[in-house]
KEVO-817005 format. One line per 4 residues: number of its first residue (from 1); their letters; for each residue x, y, z of N, C-alpha, C, O, CB. Coordinates in pm, whole numbers. Glycine has a CB too. Example, Ala and Ser with C-alpha at 12.3 -4.5 7.8 and 13.67 -1.06 7.14 Angstrom:
<nodes>
1	AS	1319,-569,780,1230,-450,780,1320,-330,780,1424,-332,846,1131,-447,905  1285,-225,708,1367,-106,714,1290,3,787,1341,114,804,1408,-60,572
</nodes>
This chain:
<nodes>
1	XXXX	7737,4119,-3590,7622,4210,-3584,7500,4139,-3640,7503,4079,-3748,7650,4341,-3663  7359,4151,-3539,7259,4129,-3607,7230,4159,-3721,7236,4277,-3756,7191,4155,-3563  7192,4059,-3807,7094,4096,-3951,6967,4122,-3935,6907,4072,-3840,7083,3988,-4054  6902,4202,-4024,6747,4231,-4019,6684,4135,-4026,6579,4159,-3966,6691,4307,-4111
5	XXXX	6683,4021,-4068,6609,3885,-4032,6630,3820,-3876,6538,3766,-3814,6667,3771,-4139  6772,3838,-3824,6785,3799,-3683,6714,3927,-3592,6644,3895,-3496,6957,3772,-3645  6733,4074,-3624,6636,4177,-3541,6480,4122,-3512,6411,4116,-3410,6622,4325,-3633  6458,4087,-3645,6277,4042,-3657,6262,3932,-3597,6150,3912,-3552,6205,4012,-3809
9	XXXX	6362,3831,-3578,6306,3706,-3494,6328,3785,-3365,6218,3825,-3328,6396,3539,-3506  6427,3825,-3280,6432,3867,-3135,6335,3951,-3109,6300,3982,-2995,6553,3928,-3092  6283,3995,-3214,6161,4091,-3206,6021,4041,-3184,5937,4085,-3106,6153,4164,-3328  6012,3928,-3278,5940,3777,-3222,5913,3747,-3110,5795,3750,-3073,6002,3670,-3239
13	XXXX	6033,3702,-3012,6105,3644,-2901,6024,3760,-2827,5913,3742,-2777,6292,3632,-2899  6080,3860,-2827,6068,3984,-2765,5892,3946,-2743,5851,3898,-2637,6126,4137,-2871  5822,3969,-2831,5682,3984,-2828,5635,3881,-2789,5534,3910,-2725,5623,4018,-2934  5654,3745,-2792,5564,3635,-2747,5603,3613,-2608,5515,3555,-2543,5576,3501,-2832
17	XXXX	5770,3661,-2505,5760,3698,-2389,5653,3796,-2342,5588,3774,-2239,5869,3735,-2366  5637,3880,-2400,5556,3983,-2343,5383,3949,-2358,5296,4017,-2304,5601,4125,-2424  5368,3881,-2406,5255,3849,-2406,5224,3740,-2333,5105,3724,-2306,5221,3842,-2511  5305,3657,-2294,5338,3518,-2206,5293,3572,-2063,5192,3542,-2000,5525,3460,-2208
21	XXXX	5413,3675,-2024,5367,3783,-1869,5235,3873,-1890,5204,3941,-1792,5508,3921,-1828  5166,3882,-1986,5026,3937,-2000,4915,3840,-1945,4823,3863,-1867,4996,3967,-2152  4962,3692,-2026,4890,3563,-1934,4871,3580,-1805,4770,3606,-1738,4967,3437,-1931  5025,3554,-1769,5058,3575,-1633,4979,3646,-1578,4975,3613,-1459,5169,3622,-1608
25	XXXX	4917,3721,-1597,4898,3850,-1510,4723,3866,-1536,4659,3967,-1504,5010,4005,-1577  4667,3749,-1597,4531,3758,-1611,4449,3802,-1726,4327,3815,-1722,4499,3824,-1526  4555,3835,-1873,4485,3910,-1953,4463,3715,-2029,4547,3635,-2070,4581,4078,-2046  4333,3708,-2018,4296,3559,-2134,4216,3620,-2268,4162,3525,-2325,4160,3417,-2044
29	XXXX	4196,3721,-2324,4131,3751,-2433,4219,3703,-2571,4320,3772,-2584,4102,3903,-2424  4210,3641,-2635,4300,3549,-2738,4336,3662,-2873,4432,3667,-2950,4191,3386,-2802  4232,3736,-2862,4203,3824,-2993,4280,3902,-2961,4358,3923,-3054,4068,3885,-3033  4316,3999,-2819,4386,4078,-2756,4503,4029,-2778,4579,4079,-2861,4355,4099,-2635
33	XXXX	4526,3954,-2726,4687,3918,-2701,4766,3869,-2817,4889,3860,-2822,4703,3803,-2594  4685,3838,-2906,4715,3795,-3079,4769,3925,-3099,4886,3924,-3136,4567,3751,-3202  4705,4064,-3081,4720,4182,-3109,4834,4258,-3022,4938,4307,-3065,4595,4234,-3100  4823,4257,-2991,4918,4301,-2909,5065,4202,-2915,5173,4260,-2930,4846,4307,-2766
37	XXXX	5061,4067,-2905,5217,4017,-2992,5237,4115,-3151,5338,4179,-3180,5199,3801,-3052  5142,4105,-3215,5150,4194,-3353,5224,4331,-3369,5309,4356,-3455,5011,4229,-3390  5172,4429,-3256,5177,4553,-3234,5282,4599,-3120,5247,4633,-3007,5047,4588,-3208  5415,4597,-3166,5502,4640,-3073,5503,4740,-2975,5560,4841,-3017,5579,4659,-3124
41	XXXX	5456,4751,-2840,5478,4866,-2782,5554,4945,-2782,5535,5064,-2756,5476,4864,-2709  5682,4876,-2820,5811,5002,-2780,5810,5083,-2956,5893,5172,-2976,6032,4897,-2725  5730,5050,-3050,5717,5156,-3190,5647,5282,-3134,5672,5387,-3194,5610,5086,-3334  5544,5289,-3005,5480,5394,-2967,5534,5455,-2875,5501,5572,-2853,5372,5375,-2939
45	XXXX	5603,5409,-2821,5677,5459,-2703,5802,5603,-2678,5919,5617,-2715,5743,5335,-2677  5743,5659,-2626,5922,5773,-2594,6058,5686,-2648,6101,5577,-2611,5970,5801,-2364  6096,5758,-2726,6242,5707,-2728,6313,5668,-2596,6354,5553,-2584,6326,5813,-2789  6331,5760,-2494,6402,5736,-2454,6315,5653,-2335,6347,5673,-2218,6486,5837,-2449
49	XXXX	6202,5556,-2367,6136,5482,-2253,6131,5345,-2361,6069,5244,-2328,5963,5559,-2182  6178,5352,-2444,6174,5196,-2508,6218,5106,-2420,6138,5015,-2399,6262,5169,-2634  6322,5102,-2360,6341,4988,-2313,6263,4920,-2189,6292,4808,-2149,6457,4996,-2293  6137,5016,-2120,6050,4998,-2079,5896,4910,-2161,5815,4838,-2102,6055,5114,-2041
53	XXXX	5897,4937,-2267,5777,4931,-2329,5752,4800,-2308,5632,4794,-2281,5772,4973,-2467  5828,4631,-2302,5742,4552,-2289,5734,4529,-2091,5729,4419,-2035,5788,4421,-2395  5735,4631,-2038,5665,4602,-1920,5565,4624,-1901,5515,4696,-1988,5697,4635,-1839  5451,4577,-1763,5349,4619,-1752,5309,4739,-1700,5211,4752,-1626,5307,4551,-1713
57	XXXX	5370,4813,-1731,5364,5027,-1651,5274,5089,-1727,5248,5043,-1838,5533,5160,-1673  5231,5170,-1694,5224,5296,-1802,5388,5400,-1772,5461,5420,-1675,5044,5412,-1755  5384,5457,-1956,5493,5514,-1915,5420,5701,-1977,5313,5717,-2034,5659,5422,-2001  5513,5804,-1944,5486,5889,-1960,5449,5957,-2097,5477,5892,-2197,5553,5918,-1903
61	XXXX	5403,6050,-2109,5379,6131,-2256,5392,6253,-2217,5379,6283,-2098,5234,6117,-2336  5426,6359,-2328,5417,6513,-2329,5275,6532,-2242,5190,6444,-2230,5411,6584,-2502  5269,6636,-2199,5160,6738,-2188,5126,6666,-2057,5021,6701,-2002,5033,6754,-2318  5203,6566,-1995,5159,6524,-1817,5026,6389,-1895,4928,6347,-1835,5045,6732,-1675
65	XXXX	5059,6356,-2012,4937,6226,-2012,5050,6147,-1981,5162,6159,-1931,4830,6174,-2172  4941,6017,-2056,5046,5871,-2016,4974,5735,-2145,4867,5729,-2205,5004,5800,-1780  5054,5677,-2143,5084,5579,-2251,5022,5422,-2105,5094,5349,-2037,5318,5595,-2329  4886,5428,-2111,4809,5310,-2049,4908,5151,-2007,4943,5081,-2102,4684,5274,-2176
69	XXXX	4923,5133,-1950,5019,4988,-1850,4930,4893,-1975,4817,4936,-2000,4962,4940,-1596  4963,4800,-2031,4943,4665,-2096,4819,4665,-2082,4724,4699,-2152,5009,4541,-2043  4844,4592,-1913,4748,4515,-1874,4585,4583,-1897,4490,4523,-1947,4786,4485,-1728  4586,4731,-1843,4482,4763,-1864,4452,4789,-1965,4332,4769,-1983,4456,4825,-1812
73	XXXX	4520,4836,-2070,4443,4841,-2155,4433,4678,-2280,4418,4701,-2400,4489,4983,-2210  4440,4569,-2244,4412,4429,-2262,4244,4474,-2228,4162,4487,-2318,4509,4302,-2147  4211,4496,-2073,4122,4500,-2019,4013,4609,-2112,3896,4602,-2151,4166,4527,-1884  4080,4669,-2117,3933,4766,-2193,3944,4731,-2330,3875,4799,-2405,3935,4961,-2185
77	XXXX	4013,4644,-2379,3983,4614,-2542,3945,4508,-2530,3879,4471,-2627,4089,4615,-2653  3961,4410,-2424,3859,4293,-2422,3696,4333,-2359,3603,4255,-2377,3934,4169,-2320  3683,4424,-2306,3569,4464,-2277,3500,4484,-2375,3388,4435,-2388,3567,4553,-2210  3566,4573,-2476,3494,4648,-2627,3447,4543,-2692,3346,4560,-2761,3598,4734,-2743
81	XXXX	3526,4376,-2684,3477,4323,-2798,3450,4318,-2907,3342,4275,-2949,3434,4308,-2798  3567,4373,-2994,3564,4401,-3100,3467,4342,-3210,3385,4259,-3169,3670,4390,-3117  3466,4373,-3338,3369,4284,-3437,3452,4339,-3542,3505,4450,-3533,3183,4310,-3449  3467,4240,-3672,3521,4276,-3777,3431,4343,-3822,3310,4322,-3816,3570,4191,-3853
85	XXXX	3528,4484,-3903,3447,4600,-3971,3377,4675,-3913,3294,4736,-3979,3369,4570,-4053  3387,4700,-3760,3324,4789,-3651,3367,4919,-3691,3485,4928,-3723,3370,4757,-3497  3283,5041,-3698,3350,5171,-3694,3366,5206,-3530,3288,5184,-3437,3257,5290,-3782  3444,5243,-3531,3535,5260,-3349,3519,5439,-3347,3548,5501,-3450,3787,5190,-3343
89	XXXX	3471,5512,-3226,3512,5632,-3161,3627,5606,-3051,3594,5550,-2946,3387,5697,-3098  3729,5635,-3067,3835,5658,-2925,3858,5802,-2912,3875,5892,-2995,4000,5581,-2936  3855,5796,-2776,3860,5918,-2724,3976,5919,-2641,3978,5874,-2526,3742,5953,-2658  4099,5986,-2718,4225,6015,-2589,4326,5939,-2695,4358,5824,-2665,4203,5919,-2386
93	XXXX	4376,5991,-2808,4506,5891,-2933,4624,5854,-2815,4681,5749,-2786,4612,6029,-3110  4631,5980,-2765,4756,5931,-2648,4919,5893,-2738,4987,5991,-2770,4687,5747,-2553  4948,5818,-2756,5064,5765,-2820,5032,5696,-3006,5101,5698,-3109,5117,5634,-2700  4917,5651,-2979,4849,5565,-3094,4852,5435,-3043,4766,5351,-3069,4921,5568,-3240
97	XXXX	4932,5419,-2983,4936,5235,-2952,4783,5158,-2931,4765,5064,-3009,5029,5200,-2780  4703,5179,-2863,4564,5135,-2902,4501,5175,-2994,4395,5112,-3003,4486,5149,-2826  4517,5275,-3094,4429,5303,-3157,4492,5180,-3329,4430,5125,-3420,4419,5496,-3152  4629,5189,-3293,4700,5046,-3357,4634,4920,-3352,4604,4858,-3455,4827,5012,-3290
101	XXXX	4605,4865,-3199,4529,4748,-3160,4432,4746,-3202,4394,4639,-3252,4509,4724,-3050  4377,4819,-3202,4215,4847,-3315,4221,4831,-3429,4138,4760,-3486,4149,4983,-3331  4307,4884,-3484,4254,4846,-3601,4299,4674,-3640,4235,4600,-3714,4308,4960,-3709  4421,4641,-3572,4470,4508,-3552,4355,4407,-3521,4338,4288,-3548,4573,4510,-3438
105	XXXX	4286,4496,-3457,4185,4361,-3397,4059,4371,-3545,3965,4293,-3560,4083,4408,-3178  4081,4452,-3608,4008,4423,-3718,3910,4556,-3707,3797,4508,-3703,3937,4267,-3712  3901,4670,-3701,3787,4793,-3704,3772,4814,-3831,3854,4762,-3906,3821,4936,-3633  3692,4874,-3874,3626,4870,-4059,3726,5029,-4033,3828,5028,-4102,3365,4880,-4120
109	XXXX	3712,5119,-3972,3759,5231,-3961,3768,5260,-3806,3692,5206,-3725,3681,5320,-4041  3893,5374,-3761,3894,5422,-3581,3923,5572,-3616,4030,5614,-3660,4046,5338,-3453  3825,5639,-3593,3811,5793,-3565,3872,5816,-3397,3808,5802,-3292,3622,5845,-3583  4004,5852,-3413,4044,5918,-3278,4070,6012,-3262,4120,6075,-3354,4121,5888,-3221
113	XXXX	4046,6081,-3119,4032,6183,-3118,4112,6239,-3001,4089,6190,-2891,3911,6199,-3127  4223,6357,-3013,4274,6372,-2922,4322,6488,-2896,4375,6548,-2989,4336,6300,-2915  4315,6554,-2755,4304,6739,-2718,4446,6742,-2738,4442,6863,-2761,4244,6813,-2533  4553,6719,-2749,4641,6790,-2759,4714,6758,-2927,4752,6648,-2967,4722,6765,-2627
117	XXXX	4717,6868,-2991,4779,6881,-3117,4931,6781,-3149,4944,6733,-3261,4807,7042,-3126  4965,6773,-3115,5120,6765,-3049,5121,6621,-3064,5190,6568,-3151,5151,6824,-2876  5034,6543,-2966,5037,6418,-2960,4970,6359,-3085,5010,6254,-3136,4981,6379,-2838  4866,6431,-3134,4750,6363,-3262,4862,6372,-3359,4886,6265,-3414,4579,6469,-3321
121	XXXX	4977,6522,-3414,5036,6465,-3517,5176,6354,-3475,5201,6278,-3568,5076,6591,-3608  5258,6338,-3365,5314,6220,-3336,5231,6091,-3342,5285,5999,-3405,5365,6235,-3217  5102,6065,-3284,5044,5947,-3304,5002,5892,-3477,5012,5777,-3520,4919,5964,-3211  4953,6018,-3554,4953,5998,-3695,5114,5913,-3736,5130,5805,-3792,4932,6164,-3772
125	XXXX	5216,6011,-3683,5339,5951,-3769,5397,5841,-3727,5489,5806,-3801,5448,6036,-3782  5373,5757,-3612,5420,5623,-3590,5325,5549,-3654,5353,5443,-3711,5438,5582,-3449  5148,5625,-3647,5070,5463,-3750,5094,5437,-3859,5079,5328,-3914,4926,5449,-3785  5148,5564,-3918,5234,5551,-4080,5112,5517,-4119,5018,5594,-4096,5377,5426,-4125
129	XXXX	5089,5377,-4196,4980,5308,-4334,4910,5248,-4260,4834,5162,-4305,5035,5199,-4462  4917,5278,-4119,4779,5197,-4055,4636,5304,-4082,4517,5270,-4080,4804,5167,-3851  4705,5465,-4113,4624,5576,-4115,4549,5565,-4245,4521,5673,-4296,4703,5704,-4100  4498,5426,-4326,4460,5396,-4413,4310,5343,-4345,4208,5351,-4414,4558,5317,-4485
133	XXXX	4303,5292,-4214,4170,5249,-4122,4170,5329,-4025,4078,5301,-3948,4161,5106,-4059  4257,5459,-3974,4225,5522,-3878,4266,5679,-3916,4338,5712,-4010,4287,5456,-3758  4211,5754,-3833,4158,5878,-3882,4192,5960,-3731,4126,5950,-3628,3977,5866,-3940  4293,6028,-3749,4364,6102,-3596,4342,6242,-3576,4417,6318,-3638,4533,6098,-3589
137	XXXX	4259,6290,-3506,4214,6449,-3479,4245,6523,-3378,4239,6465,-3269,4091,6467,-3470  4279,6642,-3376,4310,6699,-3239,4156,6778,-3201,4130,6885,-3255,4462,6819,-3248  4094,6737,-3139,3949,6749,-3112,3954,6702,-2944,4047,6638,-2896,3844,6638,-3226  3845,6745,-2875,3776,6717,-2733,3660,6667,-2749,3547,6715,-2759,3756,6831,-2644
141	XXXX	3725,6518,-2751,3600,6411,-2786,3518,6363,-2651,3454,6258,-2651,3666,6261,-2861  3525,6474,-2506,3439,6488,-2408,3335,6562,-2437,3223,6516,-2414,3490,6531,-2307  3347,6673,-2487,3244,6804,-2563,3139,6785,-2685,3186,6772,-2798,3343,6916,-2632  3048,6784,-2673,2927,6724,-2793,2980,6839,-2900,3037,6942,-2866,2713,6738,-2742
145	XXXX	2955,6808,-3004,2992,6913,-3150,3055,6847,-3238,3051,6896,-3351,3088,7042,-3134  3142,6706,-3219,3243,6641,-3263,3178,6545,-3350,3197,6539,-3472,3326,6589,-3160  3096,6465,-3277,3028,6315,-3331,2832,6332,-3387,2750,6241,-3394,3041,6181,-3152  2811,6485,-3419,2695,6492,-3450,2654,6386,-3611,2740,6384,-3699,2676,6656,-3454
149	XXXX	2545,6320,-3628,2542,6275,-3717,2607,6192,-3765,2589,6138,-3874,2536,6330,-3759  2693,6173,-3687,2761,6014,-3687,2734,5907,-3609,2666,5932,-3510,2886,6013,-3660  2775,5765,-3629,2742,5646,-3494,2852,5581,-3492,2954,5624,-3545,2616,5526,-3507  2843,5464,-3426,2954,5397,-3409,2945,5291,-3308,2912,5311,-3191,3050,5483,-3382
153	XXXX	2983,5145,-3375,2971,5006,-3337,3036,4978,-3207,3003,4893,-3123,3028,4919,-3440  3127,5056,-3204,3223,5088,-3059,3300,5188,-2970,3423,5189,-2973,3304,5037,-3067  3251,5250,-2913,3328,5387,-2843,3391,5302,-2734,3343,5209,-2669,3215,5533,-2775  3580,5390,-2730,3658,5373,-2616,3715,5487,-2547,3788,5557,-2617,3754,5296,-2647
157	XXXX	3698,5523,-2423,3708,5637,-2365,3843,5546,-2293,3858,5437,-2236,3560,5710,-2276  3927,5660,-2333,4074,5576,-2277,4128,5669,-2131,4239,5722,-2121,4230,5584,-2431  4048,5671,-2055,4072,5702,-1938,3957,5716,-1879,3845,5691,-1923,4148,5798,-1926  3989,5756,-1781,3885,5827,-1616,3756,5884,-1617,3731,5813,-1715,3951,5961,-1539
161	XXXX	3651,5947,-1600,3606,5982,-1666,3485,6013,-1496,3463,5919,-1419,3599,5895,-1812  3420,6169,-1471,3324,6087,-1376,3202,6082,-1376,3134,6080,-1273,3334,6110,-1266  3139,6080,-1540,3064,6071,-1618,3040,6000,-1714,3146,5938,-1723,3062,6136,-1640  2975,5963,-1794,2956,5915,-1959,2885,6013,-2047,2765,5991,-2063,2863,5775,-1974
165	XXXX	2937,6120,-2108,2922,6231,-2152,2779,6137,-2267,2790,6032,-2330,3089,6318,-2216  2660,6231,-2254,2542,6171,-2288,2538,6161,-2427,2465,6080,-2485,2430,6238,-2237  2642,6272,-2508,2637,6274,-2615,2758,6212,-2708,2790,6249,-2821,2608,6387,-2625  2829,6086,-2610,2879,5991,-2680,2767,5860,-2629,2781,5757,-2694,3050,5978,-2647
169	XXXX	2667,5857,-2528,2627,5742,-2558,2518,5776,-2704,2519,5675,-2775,2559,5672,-2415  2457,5853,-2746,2341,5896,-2856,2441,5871,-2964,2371,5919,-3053,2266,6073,-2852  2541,5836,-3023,2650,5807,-3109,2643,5669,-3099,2654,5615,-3210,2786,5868,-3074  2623,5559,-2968,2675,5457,-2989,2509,5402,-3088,2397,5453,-3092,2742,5377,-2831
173	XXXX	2564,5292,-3148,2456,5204,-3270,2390,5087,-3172,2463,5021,-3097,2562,5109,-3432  2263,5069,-3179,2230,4958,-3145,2277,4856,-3155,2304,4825,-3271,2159,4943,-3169  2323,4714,-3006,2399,4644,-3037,2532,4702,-3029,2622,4619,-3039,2364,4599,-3140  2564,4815,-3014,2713,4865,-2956,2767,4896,-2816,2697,4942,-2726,2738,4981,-3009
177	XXXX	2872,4872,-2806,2917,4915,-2683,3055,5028,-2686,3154,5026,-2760,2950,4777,-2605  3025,5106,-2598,3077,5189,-2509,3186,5135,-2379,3161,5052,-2292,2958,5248,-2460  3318,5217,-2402,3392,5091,-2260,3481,5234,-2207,3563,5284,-2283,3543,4893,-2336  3460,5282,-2093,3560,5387,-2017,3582,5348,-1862,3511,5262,-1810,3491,5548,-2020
181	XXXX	3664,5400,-1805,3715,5406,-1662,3630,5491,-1607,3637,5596,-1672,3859,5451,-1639  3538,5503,-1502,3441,5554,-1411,3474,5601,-1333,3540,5512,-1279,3370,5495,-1365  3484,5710,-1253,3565,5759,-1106,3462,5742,-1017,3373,5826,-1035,3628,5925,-1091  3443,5665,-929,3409,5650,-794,3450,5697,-649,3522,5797,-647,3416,5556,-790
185	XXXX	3422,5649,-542,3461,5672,-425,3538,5553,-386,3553,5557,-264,3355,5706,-343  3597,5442,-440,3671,5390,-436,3733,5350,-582,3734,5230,-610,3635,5318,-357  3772,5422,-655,3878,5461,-749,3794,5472,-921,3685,5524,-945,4015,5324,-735  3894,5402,-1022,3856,5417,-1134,3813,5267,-1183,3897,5179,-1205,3960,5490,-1209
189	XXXX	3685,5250,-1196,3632,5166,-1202,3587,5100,-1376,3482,5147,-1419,3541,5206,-1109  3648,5015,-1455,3608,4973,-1589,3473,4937,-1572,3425,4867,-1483,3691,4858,-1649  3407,5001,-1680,3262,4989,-1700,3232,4984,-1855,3306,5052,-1926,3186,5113,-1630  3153,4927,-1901,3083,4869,-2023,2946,4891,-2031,2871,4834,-1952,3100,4732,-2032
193	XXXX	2900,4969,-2122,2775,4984,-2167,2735,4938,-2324,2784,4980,-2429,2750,5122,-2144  2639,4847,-2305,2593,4784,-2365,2421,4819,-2446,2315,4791,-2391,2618,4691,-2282  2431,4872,-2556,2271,4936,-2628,2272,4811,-2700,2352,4775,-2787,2259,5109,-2746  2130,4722,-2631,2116,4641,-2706,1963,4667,-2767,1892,4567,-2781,2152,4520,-2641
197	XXXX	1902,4819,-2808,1810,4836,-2878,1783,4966,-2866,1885,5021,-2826,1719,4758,-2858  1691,5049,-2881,1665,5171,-2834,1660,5248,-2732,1656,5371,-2738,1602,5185,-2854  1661,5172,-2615,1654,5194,-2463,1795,5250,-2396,1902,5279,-2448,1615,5050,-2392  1748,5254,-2255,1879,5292,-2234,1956,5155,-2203,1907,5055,-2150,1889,5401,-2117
201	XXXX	2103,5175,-2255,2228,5071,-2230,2240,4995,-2125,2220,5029,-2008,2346,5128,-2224  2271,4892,-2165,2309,4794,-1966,2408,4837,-1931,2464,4907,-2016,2347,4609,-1938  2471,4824,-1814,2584,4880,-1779,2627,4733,-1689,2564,4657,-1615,2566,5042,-1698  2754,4739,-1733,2858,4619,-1663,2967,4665,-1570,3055,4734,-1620,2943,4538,-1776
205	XXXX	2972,4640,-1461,3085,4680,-1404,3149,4595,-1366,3104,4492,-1314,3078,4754,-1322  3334,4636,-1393,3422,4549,-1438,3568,4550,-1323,3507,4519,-1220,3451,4597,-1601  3689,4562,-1287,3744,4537,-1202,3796,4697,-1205,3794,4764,-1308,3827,4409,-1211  3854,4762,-1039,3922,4880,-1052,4043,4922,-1180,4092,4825,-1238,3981,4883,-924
209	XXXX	4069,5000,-1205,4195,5007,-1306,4283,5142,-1267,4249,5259,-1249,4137,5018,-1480  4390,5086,-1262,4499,5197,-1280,4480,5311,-1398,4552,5288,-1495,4635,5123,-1312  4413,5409,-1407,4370,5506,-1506,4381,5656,-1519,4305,5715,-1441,4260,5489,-1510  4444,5723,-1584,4444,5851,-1550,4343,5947,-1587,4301,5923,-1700,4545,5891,-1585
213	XXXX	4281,6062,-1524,4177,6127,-1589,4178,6164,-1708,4284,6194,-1762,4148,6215,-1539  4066,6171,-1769,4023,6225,-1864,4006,6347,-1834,3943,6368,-1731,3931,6172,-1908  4066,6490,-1929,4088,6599,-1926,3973,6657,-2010,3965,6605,-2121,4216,6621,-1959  3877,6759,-1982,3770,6815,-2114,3846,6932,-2141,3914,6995,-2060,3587,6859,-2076
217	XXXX	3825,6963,-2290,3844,7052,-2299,3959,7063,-2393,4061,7000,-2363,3840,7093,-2194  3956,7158,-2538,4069,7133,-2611,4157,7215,-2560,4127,7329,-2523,4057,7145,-2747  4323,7143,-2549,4393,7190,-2521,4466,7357,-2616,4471,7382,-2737,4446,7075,-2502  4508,7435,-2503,4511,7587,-2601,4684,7597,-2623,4747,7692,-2670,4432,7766,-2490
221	XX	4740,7457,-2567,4884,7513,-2610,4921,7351,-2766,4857,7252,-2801,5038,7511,-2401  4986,7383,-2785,5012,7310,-2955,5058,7180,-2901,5090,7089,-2977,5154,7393,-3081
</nodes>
């Protein structure tokens, strides 16, 4: 029988394959993929979908969401560009697994925010002592009322979206960016907005993504 020192190396093994087929597959962000070897997918994952977790899928969650495929979300955390000591808005905790990568990639603090009750206290209890830089709410971080009087170095809208709700860009800080999935007429499109002063933001548009909508609205069942 494995020893807990032989679990942690295959666990190793385990993670630097999975990040090897992330190469593969186009993710080159160094900071990302550092993070993500770090941050085990299958700790966020359905029990009974672990043995899925180092593939590139999304896999399912309660309430009809979903736990984002690798790859894309590589893609929208290399978009964000993190900065050490960034305060982060995410919108959508989902499982926690990115809101993990965040703080991995170094966030000063990550206010997330997420409509269904259910998932915000499961995502609290897998970050365990990561909930020392991140801060998990069951809130509808589509709906202005949430982020009044606050800012923030980086907002991530972790899905679809067929808007940029105006009152998360008035949150982002000069010099910050904003990174969500866009719905178009030919699909869900990664986009990056960029406030590099008082004006309005540049906007970058980035490759289609496999993404599921973003839902408004706090959820009324637990």
């Amino acid at each position: 029988m494995a020893g807990p020192e032989d679990e942690a190396g295959l666990s190793r093994i385990g993670n630097a394959a999975f990040v090897l087929a992330l190469r593969e597959r186009g993710v080159r962000d160094t900071a990302v993929l550092r993070a993500m070897e770090q941050v085990p997918r299958e700790a966020y994952a359905p029990p009974a979908l672990r043995e899925y977790a180092r593939r590139d899928i999304a896999l399912p969650l309660p309430h009809g969401q979903t736990m984002t495929a690798p790859s894309v979300a590589a893609a929208m955390l290399g978009a964000l560009d993190m900065v050490q000591g960034a305060r982060v808005l995410e919108v959508g905790t989902g499982s926690g697994y990115v809101t993990a990568l965040l703080v991995r990639l170094g966030a000063g603090h990550v206010r997330s925010l997420e409509r269904y009750a259910t998932l915000a206290r499961a995502a609290r209890d897998r970050l365990g002592a990561n909930l020392n830089d991140a801060t998990v709410e069951a809130a509808d971080g589509l709906a202005p009322g949430g982020t009044e009087r606050q800012s923030f170095d980086r907002i991530l809208i972790n899905g679809g979206v067929g808007a940029i709700p105006p009152h998360l860009l008035a949150a982002l800080n000069p010099g910050g960016r904003l990174v969500a999935g866009l719905w178009s007429g030919r699909g869900c499109r990664l986009v990056t907005l960029i406030r590099d002063g008082e004006g309005a933001p540049t906007r970058l548009d980035g490759p289609v993504l496999r993404l599921g909508p973003m839902t408004p609205g706090r959820a009324q069942m637990a």
